[in-house]
BAKE-279005 format. One line per 10 residues: number of its first residue (from 1); their letters; for each residue x, y, z of N, C-alpha, C. Coordinates in steps of 0.02 Angstrom, whole numbers, plus 50000, padded with zeros to 5 digits. Last residue first. Layout:
// residues N
NUM> a> X:Y:Z:X:Y:Z:X:Y:Z | ...
This chain:
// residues 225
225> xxxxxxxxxx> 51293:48529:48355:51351:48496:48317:51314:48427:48314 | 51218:48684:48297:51206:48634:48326:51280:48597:48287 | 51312:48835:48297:51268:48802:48294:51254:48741:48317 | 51428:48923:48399:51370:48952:48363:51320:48912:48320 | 51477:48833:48525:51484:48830:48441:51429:48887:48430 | 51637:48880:48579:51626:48834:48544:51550:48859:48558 | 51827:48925:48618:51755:48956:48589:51719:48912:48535 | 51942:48853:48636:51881:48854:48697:51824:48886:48651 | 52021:48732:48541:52002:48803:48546:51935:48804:48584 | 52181:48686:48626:52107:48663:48594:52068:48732:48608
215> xxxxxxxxxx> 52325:48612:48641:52293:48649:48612:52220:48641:48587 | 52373:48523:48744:52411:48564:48723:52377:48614:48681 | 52299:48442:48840:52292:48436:48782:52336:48486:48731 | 52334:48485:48961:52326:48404:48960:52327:48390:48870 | 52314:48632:48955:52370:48598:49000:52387:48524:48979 | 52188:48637:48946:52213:48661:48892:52297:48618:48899 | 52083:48632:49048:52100:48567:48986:52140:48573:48968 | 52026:48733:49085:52079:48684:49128:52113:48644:49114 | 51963:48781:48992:52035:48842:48993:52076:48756:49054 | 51859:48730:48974:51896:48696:48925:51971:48733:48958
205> xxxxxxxxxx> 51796:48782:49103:51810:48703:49117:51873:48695:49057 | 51788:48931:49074:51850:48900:49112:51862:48819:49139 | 51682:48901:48970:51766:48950:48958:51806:48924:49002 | 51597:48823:48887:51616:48812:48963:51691:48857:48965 | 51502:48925:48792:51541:48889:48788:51565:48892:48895 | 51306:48902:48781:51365:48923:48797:51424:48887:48805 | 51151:48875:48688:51219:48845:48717:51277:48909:48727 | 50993:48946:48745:51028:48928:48702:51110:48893:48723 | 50895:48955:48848:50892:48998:48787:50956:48994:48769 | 50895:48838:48933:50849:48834:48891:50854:48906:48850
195> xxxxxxxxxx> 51070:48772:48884:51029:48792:48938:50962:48800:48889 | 51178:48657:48882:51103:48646:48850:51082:48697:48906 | 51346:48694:48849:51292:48686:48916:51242:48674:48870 | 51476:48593:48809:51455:48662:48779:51381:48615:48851 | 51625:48537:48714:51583:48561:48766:51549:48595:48783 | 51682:48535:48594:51622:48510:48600:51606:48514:48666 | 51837:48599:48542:51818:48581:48596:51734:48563:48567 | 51955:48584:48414:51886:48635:48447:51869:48567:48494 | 52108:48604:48377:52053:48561:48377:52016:48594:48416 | 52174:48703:48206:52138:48680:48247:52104:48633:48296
185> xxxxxxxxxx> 52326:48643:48121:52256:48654:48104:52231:48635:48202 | 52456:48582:48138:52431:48651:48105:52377:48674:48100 | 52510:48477:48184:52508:48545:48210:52495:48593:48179 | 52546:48325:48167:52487:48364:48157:52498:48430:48204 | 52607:48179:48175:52644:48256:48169:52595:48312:48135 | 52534:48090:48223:52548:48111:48149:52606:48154:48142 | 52624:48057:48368:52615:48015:48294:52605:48051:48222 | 52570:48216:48381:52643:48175:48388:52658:48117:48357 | 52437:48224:48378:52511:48273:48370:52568:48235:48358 | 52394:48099:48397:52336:48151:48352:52423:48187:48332
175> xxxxxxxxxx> 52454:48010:48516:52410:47984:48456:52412:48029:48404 | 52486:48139:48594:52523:48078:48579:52504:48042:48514 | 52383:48215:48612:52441:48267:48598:52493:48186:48589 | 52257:48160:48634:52236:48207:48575:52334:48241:48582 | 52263:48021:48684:52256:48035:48611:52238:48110:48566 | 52340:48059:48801:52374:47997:48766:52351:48022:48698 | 52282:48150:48867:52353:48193:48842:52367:48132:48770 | 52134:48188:48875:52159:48141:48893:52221:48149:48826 | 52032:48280:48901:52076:48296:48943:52147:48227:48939 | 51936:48284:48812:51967:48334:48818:52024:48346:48836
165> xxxxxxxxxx> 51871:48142:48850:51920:48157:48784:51964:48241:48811 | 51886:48109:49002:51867:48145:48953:51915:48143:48917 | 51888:47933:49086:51943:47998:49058:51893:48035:49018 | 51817:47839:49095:51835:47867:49150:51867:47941:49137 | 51812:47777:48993:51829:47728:49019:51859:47765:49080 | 51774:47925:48903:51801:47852:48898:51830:47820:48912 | 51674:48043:48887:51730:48017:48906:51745:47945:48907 | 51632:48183:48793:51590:48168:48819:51662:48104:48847 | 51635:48273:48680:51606:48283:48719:51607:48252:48780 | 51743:48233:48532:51701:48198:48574:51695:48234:48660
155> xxxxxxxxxx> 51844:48360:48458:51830:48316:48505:51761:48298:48544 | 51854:48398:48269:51827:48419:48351:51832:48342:48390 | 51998:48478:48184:51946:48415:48212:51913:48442:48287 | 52045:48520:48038:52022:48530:48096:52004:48476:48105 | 52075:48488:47882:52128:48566:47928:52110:48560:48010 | 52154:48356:47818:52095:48380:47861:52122:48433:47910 | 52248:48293:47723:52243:48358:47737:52213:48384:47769 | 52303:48155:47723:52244:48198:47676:52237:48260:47669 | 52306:48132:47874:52350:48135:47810:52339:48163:47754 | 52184:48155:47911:52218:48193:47942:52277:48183:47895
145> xxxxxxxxxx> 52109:48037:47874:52084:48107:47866:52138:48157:47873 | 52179:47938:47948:52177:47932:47849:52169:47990:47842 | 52139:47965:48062:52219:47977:48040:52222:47955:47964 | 51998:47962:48051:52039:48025:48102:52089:48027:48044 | 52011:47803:48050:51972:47861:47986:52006:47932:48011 | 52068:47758:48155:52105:47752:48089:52082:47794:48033 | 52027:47765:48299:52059:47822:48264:52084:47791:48179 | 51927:47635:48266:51919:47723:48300:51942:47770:48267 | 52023:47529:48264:51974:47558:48233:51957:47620:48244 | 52155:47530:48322:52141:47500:48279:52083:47512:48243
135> xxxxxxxxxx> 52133:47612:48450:52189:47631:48408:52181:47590:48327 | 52009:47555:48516:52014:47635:48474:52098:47633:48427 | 52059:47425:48551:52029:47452:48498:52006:47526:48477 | 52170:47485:48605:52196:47433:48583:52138:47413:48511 | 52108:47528:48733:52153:47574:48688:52160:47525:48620 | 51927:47480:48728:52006:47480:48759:52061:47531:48712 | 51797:47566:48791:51826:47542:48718:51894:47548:48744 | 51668:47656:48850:51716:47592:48844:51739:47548:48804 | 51580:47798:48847:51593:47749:48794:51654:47718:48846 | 51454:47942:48910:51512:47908:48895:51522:47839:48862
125> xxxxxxxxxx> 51364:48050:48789:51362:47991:48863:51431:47950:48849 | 51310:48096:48680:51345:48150:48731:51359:48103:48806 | 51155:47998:48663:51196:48043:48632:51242:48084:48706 | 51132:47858:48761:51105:47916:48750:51161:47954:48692 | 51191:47710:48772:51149:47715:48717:51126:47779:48689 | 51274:47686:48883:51186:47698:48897:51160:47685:48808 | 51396:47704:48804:51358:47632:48840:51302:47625:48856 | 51394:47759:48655:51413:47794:48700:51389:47708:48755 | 51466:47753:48499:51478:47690:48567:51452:47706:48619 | 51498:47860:48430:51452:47841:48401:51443:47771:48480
115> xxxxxxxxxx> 51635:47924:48495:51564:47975:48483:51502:47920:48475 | 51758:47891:48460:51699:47846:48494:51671:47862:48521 | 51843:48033:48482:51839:47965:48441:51793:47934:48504 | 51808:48165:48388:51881:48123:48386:51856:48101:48460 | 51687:48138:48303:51684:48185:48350:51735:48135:48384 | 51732:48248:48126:51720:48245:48197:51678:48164:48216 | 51832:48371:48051:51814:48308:48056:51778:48276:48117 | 51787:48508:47956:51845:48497:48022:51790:48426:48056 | 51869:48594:47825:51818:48532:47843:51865:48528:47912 | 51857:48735:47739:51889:48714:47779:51855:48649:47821
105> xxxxxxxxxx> 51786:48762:47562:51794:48790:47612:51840:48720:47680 | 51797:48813:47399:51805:48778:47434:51797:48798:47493 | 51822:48941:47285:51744:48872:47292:51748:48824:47340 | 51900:48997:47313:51857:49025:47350:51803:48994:47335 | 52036:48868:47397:52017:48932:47365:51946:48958:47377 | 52173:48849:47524:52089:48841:47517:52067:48873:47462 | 52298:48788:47525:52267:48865:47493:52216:48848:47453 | 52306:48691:47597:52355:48731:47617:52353:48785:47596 | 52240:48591:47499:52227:48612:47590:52254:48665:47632 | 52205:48572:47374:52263:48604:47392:52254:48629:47475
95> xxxxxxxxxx> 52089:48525:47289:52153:48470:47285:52202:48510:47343 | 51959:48553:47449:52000:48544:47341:52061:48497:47345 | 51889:48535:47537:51942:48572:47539:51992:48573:47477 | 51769:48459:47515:51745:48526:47542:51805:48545:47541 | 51831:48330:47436:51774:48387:47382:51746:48446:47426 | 51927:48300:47553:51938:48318:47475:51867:48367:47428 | 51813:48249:47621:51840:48307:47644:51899:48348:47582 | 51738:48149:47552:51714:48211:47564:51768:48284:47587 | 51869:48060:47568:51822:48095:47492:51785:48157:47495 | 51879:48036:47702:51900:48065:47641:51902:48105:47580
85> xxxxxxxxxx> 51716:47974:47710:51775:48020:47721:51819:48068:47723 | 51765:47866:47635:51706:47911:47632:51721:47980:47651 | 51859:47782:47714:51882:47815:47611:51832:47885:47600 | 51831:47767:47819:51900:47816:47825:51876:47831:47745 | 51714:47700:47815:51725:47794:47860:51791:47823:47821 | 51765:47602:47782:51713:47635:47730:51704:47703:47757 | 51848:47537:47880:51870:47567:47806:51829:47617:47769 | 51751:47511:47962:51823:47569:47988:51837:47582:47917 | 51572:47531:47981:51660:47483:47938:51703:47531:47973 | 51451:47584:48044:51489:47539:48070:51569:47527:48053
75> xxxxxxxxxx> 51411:47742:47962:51397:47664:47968:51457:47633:48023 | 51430:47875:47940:51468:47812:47878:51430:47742:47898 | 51303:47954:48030:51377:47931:48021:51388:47890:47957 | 51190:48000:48050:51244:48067:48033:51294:48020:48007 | 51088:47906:48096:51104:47926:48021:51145:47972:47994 | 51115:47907:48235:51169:47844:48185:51184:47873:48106 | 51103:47964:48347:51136:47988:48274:51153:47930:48239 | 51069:47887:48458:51015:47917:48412:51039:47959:48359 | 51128:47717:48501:51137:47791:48482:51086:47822:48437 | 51068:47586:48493:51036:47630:48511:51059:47704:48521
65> xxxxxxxxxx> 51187:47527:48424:51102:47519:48389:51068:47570:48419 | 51348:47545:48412:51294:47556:48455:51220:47556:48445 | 51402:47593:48311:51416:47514:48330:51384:47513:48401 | 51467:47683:48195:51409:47696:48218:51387:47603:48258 | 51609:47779:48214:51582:47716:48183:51510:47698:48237 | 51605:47964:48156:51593:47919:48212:51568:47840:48209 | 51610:48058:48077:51661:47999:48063:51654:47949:48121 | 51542:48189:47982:51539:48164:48048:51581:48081:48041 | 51653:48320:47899:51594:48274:47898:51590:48215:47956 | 51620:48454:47991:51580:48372:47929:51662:48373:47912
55> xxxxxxxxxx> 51573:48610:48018:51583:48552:48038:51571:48500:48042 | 51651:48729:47889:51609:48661:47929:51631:48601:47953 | 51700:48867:47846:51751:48817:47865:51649:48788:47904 | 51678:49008:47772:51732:48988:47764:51732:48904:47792 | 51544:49104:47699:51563:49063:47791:51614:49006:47744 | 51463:49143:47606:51527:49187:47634:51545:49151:47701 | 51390:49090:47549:51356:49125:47585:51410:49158:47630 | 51487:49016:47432:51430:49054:47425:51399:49108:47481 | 51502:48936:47542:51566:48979:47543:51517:49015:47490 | 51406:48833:47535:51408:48872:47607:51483:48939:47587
45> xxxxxxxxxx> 51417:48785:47409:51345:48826:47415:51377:48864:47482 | 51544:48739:47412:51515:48799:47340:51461:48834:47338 | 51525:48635:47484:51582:48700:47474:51556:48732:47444 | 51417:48561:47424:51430:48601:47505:51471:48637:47500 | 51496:48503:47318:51438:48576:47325:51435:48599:47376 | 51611:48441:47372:51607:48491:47340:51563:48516:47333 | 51545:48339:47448:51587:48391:47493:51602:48467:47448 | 51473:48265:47365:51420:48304:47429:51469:48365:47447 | 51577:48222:47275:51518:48267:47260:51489:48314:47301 | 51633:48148:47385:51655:48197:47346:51628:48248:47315
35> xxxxxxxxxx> 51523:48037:47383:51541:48071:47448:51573:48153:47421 | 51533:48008:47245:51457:48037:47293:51481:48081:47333 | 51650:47921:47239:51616:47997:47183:51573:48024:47229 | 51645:47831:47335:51701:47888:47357:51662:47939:47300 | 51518:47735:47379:51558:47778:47322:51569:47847:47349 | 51410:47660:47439:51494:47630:47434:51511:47662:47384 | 51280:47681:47452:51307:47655:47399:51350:47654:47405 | 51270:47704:47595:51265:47634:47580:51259:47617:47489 | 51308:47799:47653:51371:47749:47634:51343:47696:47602 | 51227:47870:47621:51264:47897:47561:51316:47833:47560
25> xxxxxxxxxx> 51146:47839:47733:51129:47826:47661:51182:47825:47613 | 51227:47895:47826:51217:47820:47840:51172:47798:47774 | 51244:48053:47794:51281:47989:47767:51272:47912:47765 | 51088:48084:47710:51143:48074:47775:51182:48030:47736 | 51076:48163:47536:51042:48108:47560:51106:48129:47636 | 51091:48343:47534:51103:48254:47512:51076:48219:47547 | 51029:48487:47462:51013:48439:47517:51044:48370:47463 | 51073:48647:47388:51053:48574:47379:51072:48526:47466 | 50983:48775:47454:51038:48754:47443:51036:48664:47434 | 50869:48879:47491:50879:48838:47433:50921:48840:47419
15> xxxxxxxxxx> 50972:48932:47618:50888:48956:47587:50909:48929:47529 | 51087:48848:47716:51067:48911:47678:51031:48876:47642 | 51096:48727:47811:51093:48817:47847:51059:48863:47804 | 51143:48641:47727:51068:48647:47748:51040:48691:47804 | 51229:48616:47610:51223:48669:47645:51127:48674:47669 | 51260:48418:47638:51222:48471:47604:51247:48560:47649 | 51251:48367:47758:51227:48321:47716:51199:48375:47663 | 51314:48442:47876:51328:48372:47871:51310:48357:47829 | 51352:48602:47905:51334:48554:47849:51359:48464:47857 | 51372:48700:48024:51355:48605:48018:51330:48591:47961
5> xxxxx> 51471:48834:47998:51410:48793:47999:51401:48731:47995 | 51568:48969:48048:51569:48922:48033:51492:48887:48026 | 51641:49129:48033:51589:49091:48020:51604:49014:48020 | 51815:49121:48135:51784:49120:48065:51727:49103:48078 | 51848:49194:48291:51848:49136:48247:51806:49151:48185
């Protein structure tokens, strides 16, 4: 797989590279210019350091008080994720998604879907949310993103209402593939161990997945997500 890095708010992997404000700031001036802005220097500083493709911008509606990422996300709106967004993923992948150039780099959207809800409140903990509202809120920034051109997405870690995302056929090969008609771009897995000298990928939990989800890439991550 390609270099990749977590620029969420800036290239803040590489040695004096401009820093943005998080997004749960950036949304709160309500401007698609900003967001755009952030996505284009980030392009320009992390493809500078020769790494092609990040993972941002984070799209998780943040509707849980005690999740401890809140400040990664857009905030709460469904609209203000999806335009923000957007925007960003336009200023990290240019006008042309399909021929990235070499001030731009590859945005892969995350953490497909209701990442930000978990019920305990912990990060990486499961969420309850009917279909009925993930299909109406949840996934609508995803599928604005994904029209747009968003080359990647990662999946939520973690399960909902009993099901792992990983494994659940309805929204990552019905909803995601088949409604959009999305087959060209990557989805990466987020599973991954906390040991104490560092994360490994779960090779043969995601290899079981693969069946339910038709395609998801097991080698996951060389940094924090």
């Amino acid at each position: 797989m390609p270099l990749r890095l977590d620029q969420i708010h800036g290239a803040s992997y590489i040695a004096g590279a401009t820093l943005f404000p998080q997004e749960i700031n950036l949304a709160a001036t309500f401007s698609r210019g900003y967001a755009e802005d952030m996505g284009r220097v980030t392009a320009y500083e992390t493809r500078a350091a020769l790494v092609p493709w990040t993972f941002s911008p984070v799209m998780d509606l943040g509707r849980e008080p005690l999740w401890p990422r809140m400040w990664e996300s857009f905030g709460e709106d469904t609209y203000l994720n999806a335009e923000l967004a957007k925007a960003t993923v336009h200023g990290l992948q240019g006008d042309d998604p399909g021929n990235v150039d070499g001030n731009h780099i590859a945005a892969c959207i995350k953490h497909y879907m209701a990442y930000g809800v978990p019920v305990s409140g912990q990060d990486r903990t499961p969420s309850k949310v009917s279909d009925a509202e993930l299909r109406e809120k949840y996934f609508e920034p995803f599928k604005q993103c994904i029209r747009n051109g968003a080359l990647s997405l990662m999946v939520n870690s973690s399960s909902n209402n009993g099901v792992p995302f990983h494994a659940n056929h309805k929204l990552l090969t019905v909803w995601l593939k088949e409604n959009l008609a999305w087959d060209s771009g990557p989805i990466l897995s987020n599973l991954i161990w906390d040991l104490p000298h560092g994360r490994k990928p779960l090779t043969e939990e995601c290899k079981s997945l693969i069946p339910s989800s038709r395609k998801i890439t097991c080698q996951i991550l060389n940094c924090p997500s």
